[in-house]
Backbone as a printed PyTorch tensor [residue, N CA C, xyz], in Angstrom:
tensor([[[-11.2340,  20.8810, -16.5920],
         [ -9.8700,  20.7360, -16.1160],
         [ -9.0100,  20.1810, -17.2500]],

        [[ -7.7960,  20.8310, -17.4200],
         [ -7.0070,  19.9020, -18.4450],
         [ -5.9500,  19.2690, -17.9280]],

        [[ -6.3170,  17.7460, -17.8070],
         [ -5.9320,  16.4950, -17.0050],
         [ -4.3790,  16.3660, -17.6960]],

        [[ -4.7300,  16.1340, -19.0700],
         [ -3.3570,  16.4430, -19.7330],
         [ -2.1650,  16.9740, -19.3500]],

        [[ -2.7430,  18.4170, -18.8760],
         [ -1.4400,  19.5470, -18.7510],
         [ -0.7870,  19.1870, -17.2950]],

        [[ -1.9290,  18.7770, -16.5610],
         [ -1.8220,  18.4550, -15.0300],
         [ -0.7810,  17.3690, -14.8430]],

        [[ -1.2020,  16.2220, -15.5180],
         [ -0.6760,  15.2120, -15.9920],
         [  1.1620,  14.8860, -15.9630]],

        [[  1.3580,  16.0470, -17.0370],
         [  2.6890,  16.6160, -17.3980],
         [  3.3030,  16.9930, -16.7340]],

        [[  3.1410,  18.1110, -15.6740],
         [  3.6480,  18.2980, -15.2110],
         [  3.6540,  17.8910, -13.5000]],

        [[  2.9630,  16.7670, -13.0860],
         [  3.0440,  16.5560, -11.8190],
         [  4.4230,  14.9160, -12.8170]],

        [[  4.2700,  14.5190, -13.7310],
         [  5.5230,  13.8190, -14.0170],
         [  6.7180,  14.8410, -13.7190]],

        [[  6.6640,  15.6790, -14.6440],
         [  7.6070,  16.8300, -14.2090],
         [  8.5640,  16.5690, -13.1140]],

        [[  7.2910,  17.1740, -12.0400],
         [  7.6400,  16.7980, -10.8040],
         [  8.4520,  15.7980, -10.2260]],

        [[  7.7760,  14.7430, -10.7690],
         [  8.0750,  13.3820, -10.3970],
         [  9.4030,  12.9140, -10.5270]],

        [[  9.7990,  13.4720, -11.9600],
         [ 11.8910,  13.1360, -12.8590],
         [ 12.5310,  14.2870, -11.6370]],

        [[ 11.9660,  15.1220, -11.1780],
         [ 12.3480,  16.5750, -10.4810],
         [ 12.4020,  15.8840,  -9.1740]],

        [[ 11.8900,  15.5830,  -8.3800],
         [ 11.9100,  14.6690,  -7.1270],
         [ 12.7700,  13.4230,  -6.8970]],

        [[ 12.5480,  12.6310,  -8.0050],
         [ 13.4720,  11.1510,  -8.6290],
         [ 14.8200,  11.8180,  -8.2890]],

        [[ 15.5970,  13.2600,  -9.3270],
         [ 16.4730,  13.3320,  -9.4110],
         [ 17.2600,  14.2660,  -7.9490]],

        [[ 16.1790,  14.9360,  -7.2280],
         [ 16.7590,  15.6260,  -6.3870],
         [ 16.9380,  14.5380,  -5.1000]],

        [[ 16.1650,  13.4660,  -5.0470],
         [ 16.5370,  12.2550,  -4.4940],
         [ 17.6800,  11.6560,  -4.1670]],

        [[ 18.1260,  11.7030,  -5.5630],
         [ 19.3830,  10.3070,  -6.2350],
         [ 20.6200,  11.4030,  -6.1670]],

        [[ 20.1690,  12.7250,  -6.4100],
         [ 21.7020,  13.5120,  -6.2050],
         [ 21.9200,  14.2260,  -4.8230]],

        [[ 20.9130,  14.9750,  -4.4420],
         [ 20.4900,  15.8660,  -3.1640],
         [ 20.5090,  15.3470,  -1.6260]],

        [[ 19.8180,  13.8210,  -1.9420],
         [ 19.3430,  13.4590,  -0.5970],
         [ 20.1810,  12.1610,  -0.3330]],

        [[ 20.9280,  11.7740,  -1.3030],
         [ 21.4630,  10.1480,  -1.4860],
         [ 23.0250,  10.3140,  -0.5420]],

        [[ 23.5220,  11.2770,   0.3270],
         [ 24.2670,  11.6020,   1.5660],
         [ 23.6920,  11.5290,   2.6770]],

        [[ 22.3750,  12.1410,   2.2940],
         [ 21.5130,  12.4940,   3.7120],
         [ 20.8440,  11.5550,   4.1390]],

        [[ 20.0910,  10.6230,   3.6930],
         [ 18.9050,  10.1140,   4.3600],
         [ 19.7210,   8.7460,   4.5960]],

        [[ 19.2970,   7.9150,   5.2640],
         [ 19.5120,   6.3190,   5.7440],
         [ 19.1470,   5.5410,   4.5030]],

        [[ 19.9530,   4.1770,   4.4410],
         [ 19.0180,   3.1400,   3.6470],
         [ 17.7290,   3.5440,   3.2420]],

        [[ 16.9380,   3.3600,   4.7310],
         [ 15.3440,   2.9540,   4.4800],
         [ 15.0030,   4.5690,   4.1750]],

        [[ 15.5730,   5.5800,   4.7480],
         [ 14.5700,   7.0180,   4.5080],
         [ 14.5290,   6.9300,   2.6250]],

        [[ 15.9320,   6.8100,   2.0770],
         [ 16.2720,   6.5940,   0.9090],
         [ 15.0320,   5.3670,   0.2160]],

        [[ 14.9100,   4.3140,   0.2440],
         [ 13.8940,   3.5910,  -0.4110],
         [ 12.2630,   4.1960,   0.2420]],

        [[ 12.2190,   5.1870,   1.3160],
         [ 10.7510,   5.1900,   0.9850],
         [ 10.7790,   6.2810,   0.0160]],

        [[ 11.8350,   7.7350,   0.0700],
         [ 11.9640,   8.3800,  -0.7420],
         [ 11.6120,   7.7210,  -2.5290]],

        [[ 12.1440,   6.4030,  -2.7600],
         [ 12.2240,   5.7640,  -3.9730],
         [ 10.8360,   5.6990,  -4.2370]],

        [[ 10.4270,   4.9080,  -3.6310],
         [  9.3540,   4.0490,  -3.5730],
         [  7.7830,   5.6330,  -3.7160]],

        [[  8.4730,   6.5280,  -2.7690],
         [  7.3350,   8.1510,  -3.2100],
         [  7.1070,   8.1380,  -4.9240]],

        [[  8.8480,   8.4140,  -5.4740],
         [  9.0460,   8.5050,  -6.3950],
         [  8.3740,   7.6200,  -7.2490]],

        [[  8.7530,   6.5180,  -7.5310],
         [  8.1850,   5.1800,  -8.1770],
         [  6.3870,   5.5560,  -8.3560]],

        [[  5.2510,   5.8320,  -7.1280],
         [  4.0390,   5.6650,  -6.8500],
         [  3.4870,   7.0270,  -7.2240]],

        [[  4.6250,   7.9070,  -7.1970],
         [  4.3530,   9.3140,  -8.2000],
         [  4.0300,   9.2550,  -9.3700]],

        [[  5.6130,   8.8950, -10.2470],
         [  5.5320,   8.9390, -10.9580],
         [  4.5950,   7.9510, -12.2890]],

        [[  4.1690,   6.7520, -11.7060],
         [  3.1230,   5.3150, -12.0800],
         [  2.1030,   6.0210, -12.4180]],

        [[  1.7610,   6.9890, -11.2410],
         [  0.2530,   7.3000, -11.1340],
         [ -0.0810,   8.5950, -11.8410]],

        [[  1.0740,   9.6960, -12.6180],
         [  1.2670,  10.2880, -13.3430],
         [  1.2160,  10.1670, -14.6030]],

        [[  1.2270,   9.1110, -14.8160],
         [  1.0760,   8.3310, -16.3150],
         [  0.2830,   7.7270, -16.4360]],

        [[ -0.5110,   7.2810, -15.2330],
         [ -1.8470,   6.6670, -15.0720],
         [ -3.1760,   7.8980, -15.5840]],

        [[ -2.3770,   9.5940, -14.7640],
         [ -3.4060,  10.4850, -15.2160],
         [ -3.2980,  10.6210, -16.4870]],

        [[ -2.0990,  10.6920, -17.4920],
         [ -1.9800,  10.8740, -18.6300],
         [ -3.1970,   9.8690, -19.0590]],

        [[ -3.1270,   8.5790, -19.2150],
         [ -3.4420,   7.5280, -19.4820],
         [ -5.3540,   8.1880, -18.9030]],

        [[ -5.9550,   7.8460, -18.2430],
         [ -6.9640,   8.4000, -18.0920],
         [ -7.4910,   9.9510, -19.2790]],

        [[ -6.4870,  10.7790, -18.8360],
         [ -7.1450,  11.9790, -19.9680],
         [ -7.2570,  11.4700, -21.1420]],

        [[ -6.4240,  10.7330, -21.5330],
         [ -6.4110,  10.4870, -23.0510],
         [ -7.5800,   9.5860, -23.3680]],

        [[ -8.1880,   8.5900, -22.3320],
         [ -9.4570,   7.5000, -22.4630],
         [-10.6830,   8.4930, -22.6900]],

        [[-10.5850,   9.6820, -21.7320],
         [-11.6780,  10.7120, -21.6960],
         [-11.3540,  10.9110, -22.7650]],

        [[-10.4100,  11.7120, -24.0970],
         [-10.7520,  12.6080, -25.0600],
         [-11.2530,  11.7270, -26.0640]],

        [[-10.6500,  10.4100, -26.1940],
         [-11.1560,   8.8990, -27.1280],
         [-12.2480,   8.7340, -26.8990]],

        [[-13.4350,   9.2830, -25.4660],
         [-14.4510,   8.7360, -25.3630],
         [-14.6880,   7.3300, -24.8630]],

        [[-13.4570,   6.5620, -24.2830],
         [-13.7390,   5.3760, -24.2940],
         [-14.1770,   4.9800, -22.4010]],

        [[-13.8440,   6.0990, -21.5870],
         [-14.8390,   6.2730, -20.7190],
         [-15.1990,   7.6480, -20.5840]],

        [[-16.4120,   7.5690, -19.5400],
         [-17.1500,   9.0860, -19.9220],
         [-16.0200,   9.8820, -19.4230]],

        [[-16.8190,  11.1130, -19.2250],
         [-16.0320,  12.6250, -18.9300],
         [-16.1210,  12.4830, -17.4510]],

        [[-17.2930,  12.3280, -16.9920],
         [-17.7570,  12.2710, -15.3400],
         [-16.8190,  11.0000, -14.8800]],

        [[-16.6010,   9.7890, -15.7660],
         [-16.0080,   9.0140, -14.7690],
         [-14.1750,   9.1710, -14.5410]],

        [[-13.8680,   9.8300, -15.8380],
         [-12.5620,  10.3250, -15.9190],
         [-12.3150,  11.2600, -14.9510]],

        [[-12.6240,  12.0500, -15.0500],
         [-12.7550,  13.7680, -13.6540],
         [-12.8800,  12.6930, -12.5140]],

        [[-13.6580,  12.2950, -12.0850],
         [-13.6640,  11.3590, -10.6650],
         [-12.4120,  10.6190, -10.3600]],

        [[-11.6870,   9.9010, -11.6990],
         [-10.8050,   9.1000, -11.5150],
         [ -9.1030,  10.4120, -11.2410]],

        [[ -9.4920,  10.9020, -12.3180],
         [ -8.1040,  12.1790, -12.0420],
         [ -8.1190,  12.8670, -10.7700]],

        [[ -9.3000,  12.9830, -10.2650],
         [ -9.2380,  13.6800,  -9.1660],
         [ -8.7100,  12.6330,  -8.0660]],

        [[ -9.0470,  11.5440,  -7.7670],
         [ -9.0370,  10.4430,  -6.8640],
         [ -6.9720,  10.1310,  -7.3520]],

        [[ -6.7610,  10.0050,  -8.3290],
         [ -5.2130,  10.1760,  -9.1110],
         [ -4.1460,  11.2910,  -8.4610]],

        [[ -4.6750,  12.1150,  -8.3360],
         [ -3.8910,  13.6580,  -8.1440],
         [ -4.0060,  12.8900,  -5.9380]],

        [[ -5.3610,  13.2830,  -5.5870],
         [ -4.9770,  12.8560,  -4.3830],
         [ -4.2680,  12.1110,  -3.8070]],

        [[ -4.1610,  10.8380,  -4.5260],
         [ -3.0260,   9.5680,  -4.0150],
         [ -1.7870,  10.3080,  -4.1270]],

        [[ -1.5390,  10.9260,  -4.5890],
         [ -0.0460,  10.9260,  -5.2570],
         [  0.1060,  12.2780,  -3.8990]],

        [[ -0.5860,  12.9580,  -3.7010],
         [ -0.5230,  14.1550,  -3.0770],
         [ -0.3490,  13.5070,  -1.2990]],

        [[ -1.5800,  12.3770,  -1.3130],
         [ -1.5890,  11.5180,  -0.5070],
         [ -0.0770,  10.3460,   0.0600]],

        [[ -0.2420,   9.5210,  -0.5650],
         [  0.4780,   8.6980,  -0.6710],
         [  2.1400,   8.9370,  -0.6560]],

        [[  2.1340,   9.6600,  -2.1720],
         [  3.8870,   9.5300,  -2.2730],
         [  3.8800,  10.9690,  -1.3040]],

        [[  2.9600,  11.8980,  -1.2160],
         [  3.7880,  13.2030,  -0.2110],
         [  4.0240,  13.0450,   0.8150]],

        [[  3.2460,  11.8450,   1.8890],
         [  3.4290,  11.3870,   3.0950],
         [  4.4780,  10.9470,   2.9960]],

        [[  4.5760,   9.9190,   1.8830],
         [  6.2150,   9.2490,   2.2850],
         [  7.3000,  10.3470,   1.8660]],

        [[  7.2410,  11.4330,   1.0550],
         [  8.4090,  12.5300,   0.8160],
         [  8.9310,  12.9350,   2.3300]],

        [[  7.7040,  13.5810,   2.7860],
         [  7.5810,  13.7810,   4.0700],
         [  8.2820,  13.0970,   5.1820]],

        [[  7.7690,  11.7740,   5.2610],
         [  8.4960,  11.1110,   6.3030],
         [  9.7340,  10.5560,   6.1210]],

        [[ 10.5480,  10.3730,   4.4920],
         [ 11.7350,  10.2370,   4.3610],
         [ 12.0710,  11.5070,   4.7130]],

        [[ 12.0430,  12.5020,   4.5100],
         [ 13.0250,  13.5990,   5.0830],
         [ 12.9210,  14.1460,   7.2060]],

        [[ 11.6980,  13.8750,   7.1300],
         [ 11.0960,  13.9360,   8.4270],
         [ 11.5610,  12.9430,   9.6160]],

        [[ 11.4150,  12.0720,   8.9650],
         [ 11.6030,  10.8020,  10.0890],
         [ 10.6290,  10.8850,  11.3440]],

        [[  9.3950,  11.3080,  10.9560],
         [  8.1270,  11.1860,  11.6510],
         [  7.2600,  10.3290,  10.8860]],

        [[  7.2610,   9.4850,  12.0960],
         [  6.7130,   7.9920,  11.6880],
         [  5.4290,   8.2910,  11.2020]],

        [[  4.7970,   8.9020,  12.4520],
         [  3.2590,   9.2140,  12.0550],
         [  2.7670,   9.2330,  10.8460]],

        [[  3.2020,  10.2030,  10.0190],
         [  3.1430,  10.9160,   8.4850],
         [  3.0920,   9.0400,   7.9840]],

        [[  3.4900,   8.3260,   8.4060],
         [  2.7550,   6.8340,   7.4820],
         [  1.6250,   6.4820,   7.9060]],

        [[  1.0720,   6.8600,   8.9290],
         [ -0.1910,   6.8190,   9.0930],
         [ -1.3940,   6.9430,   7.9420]],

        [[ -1.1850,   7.8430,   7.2360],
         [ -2.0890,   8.5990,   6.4210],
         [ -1.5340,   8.1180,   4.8790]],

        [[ -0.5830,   7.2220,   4.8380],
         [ -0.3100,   7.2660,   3.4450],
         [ -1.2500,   5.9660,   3.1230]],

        [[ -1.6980,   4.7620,   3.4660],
         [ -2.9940,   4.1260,   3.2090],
         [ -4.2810,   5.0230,   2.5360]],

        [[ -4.1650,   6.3470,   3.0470],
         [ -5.5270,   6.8250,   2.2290],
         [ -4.8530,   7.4870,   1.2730]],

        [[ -3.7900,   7.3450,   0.7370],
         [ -3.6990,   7.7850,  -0.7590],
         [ -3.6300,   6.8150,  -1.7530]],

        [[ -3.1060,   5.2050,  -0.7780],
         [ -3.5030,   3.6550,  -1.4800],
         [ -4.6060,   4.0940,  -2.0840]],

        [[ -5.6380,   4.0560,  -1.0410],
         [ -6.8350,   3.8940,  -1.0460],
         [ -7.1700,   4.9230,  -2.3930]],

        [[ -7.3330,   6.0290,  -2.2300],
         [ -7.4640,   7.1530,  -3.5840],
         [ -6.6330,   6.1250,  -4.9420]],

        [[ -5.8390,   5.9470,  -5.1460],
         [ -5.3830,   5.1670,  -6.2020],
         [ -6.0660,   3.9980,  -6.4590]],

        [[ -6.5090,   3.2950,  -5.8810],
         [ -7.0480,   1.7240,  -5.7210],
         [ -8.8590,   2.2310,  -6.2950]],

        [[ -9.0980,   3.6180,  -5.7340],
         [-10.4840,   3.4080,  -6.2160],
         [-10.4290,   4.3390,  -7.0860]],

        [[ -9.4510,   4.8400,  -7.7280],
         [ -9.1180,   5.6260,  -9.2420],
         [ -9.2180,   4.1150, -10.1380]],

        [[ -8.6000,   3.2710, -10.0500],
         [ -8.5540,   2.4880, -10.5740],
         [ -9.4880,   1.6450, -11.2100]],

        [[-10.3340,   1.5670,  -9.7950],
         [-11.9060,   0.6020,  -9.9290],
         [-13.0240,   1.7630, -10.3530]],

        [[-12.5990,   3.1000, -10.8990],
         [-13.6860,   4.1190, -11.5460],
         [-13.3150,   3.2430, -12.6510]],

        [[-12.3700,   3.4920, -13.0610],
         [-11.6930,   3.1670, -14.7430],
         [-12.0290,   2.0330, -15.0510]],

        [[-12.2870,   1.0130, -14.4580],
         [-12.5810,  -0.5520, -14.9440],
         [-14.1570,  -0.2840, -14.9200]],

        [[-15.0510,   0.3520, -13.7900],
         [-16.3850,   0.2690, -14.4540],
         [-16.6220,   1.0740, -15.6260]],

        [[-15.7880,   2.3310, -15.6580],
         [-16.4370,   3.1670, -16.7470],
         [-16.3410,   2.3850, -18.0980]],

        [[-15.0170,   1.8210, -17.8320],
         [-14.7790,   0.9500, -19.5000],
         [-15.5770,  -0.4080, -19.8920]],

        [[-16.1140,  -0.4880, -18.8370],
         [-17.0060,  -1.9370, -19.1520],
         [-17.7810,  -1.2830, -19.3020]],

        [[-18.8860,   0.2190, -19.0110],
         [-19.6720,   0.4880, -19.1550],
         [-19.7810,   1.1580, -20.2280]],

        [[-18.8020,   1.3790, -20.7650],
         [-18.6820,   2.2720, -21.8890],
         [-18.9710,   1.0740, -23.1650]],

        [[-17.6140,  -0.2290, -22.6470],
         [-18.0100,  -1.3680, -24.0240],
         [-19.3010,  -1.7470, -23.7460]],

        [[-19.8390,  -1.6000, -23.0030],
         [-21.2150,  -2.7730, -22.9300],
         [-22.4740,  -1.9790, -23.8240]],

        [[-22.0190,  -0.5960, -23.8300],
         [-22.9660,   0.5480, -24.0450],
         [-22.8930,   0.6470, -25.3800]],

        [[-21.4670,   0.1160, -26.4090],
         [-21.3150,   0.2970, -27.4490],
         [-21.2410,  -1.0570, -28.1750]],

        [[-22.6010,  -1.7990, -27.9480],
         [-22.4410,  -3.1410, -28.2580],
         [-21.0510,  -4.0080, -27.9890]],

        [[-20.4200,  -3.7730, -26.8710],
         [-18.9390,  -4.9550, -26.6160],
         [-17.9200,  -4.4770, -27.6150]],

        [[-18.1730,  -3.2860, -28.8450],
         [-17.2940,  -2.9410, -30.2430],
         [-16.2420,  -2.2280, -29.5310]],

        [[-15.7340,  -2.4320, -28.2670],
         [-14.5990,  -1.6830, -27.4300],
         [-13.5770,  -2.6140, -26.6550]]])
């Protein structure tokens, strides 16, 4: 998979969403539909740079390949998870749709805790020289 390219353009996305937000939707939605809209945006775009940030640890080697792919994949879901539920329910105003955005926390939170073992496992593996 090239995490990279993926990477790029789900930011893309992200300035593309941000801006159709702030110009498109900033009549339409309420206060709060408006800040969860933000807040999609914001947890998009973090975690978009988080995948960048991951591919680039994979091509350095500084965690493996297997734990990177696990973590990008678990990355892409949150965001698909997380900020699409809330896209969703800011324009929707179906509450429900927050139901389900905890399991894209969750996908991010344990993208996260791949990346902290792989890198301890990676320095520990390379005499601590990491």
């Amino acid at each position: 998979m090239n995490w990279t390219a993926i990477a790029a353009v789900e930011l893309a996305l992200g300035v593309g969403l941000g801006a159709f937000g702030a110009h498109g939707l900033r009549d339409r939605l309420s206060a709060y539909s408006m800040a969860l809209w933000e807040k999609a945006v914001f947890y998009h775009f973090v975690h978009g740079l988080g995948l960048l940030l991951v591919s680039l640890l994979m091509s350095t080697k500084n965690i493996s390949r297997r734990a990177g792919e696990w973590a990008c994949w678990l990355l892409v879901a949150g965001v698909l998870i997380f900020s699409g539920s809330l896209y969703l329910l800011a324009v929707s105003g179906v509450r429900t749709l927050g139901a389900i955005t905890p399991l894209g926390g969750i996908a991010f939170i344990a993208a996260w805790v791949v990346v902290a073992v792989a890198a301890i496992s990676s320095a520990s593996g390379s005499s601590g020289s990491r």
